[in-house]
N, C-alpha and C positions, 0 to 999 in steps of 0.2 A: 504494500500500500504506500502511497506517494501524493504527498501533501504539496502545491503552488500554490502561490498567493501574486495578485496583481493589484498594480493601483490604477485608477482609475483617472480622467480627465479631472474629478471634483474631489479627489484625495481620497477616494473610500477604497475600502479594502476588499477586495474578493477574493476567495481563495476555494481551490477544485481539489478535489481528494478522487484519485484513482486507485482501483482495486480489482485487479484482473481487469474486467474488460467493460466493469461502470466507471461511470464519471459522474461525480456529484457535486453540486455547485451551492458555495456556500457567500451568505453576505449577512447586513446588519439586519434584515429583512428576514431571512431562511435560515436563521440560526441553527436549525435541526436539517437543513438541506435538504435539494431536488433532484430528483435525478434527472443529467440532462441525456445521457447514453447510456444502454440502449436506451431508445422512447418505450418509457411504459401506458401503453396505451389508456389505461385506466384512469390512473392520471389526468392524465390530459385532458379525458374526457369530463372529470371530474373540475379540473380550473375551469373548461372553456364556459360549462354550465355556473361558474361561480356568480355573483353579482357584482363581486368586488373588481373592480377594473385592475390593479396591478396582479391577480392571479388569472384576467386574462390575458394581459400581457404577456405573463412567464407562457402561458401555452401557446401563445405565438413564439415566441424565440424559441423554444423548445422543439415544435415543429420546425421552424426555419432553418434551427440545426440540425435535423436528420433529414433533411432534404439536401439535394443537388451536388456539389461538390463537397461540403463537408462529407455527410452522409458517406460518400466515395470513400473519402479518405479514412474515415472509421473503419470503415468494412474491411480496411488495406490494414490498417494498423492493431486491430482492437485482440488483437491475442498475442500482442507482444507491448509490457507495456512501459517500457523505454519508449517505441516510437508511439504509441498512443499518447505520453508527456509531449513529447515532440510536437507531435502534432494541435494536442491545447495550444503550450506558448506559441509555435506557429499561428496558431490560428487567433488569439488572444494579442498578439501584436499585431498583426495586420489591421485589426479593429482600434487600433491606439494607446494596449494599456501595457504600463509596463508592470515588468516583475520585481516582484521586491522579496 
């Protein structure tokens, strides 16, 4: 298991905990965390139906990360999980945040 942590444009802290071949996404918000890999569909289905607008949110982003080219690169990576890390901070700097 392998703990990251990023900061963000507004200084917050997030940080991702991988374990075999989940990825769970943690902040000041999800102090018990989400899972964002694999999508559990349940889940999701359970935020999208929420009322509360920022746990619909999360099941947009959630969805938006197992789609398209992420989604690809998971599938590439997710049973080895050096390059599953990789692949976060890849994917976590491209969107602007850095590692701390």
């Amino acid at each position: 298991m392998q703990q990251i942590a990023f900061m963000t444009t507004n200084r917050k802290i997030i940080k991702f905990t991988i374990d075999g071949s989940k990825v769970i996404y943690y902040d000041d918000i999800w102090k018990d965390g989400i899972q964002i890999y694999p999508k559990d569909n349940n889940l999701i289905k359970r935020l999208r139906f929420s009322r509360k607008p920022n746990l619909q949110f999360m099941a947009a982003l959630i969805m938006d990360a197992n789609s398209g080219k992420d989604k690809e690169e998971y599938d590439l990576c997710k049973n080895n999980e050096i390059k599953l890390v990789e692949f976060i901070v890849r994917d976590a700097k491209s969107k602007g945040l850095l590692k701390v």
